[in-house]
C-alpha positions, 0 to 999 in steps of 0.5 A, a space after each residue: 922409571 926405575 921400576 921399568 929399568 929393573 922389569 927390562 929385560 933383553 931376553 924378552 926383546 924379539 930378534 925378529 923385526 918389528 911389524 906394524 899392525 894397524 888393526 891392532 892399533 886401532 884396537 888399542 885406541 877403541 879400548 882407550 876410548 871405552 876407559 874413558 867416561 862419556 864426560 870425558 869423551 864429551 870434553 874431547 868431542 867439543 872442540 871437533 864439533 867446534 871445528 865443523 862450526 857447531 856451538 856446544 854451550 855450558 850455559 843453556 839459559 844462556 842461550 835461551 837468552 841469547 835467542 836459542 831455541 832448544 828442542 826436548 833434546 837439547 838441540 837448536 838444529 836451525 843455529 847448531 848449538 847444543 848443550 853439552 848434555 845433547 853431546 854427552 848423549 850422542 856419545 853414549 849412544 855412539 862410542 861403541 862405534 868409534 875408533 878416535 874421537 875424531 870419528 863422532 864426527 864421521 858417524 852422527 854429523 847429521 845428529 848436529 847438521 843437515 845433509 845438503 848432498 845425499 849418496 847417489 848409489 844409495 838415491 839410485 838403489 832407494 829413491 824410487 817413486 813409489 817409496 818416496 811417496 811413501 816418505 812423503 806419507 810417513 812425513 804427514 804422520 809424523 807431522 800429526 804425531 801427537 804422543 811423547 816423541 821419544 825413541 820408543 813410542 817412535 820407533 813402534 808407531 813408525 812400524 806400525 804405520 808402515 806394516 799397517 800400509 803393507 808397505 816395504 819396511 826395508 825400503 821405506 826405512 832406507 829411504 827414509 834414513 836418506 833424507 835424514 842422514 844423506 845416506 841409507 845406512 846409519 842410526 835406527 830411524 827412531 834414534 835419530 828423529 828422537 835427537 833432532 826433534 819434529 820440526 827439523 825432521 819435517 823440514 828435512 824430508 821435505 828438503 830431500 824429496 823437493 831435492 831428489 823429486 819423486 820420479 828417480 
C-alpha cells in the first residue's frame, strides 16, 4: 500500500470523464484466464458443470464402482460424470475461445450432454435429404471403424470416406456437426467424436435424423 501511495500521482489522473470500454474489459479478462493453468481453470470450471447437473469425480474408480462407465476419454455421457482429467481437457482444448470461465459452458456443453433441441436456421440450411442420407452412411461407417478412435485417425478416415463418395465435405460436416452439437457451427467434427466416444456418437445421430427426419 505505501508503495501505491508513494506511485500516485494527480498529475497523471485524466481531466476527461471516464469511458467504459466493454471490449477492453473483456480483453483484460481473456489474458486473465491465459495467466491461469489449465488446472486452474479446471478448478473453476467444476462448479459451472455441477450447476448444469454434471458430476465431475476426483475418484474415477470410485466411480467404476459406483457403476460408471467411462469411455477412452474419460467420459460416462449416458450418467454425465466425468473425471477431472476429461474436463482439464476440454479446457486445454477450448480456452483460446473463452472470455469467462462461465463460457466453457457456452462453448463445449455438448462435450458433457446431448442436444435435445437443434437450430432451426442451421436444420432448414443443412438438413436436406440427400445429406441426411449421407449422415446416416457416415454413421454406419463409423459404426464399423475399427482403428484407434482418436482425433487424427478420425478426422482422416472421415475425409477420406466423404471425398471418397464425391459427396459435399462442406454440407456433410455441417450437418453432421448438427446432430452432434445441436447446431452447424462449433469444434472440428474429429474433435468432438474423439471426446464423447463411438457409442454416444452413434446414438446422437440416430436421435437427430429420427427427430428432424429425412425429408426437410
Amino acid at each position: 500500500m505505501e508503495e501505491l501511495i508513494g506511485a500516485f500521482s494527480l498529475d497523471k489522473v485524466q481531466k476527461a470523464g471516464a469511458k467504459f470500454n466493454p471490449e477492453k474489459a473483456h480483453w483484460y479478462n481473456r489474458e486473465y484466464l491465459r495467466l491461469k493453468t489449465d488446472e486452474e481453470l479446471t478448478e473453476l470450471l467444476v462448479p459451472v458443470l455441477e450447476e448444469h447437473g454434471m458430476n465431475v469425480v476426483e475418484c474415477p474408480k470410485c466411480a467404476l464402482t459406483a457403476g460408471a462407465v467411462f469411455n477412452v476419454a474419460g467420459a460416462d455421457m449416458e450418467k454425465h460424470i466425468f473425471t477431472k482429467e476429461y474436463v482439464r481437457g476440454v479446457v486445454t482444448f477450448t480456452k483460446e475461445r473463452a472470455t469467462f470461465v462461465k463460457d466453457f459452458w457456452d462453448i463445449a456443453n455438448y462435450l458433457f450432454a446431448a442436444p435435445e433441441e437443434f437450430i432451426q436456421k442451421d436444420v432448414d440450411k443443412f438438413w436436406k435429404p440427400e445429406i441426411a442420407d449421407n449422415v446416416l452412411k457416415v454413421k454406419d461407417f463409423l459404426a464399423g471403424f475399427d482403428d484407434e478412435w482418436s482425433v487424427g485417425s478420425l478426422e482422416t478416415a472421415l475425409e477420406e470416406f466423404i471425398k471418397g463418395n464425391e459427396w459435399p465435405m462442406g454440407k456433410v460436416m455441417n450437418a453432421l456437426r448438427l446432430t452432434l452439437a445441436g447446431s452447424a457451427s462449433g469444434l472440428g467434427i474429429a474433435d468432438i467424436v474423439s471426446r464423447i466416444g463411438k457409442a454416444e456418437t452413434l446414438r446422437r445421430i440416430a436421435f437427430a435424423s429420427e427427430k428432424l427426419g429425412l425429408l426437410k
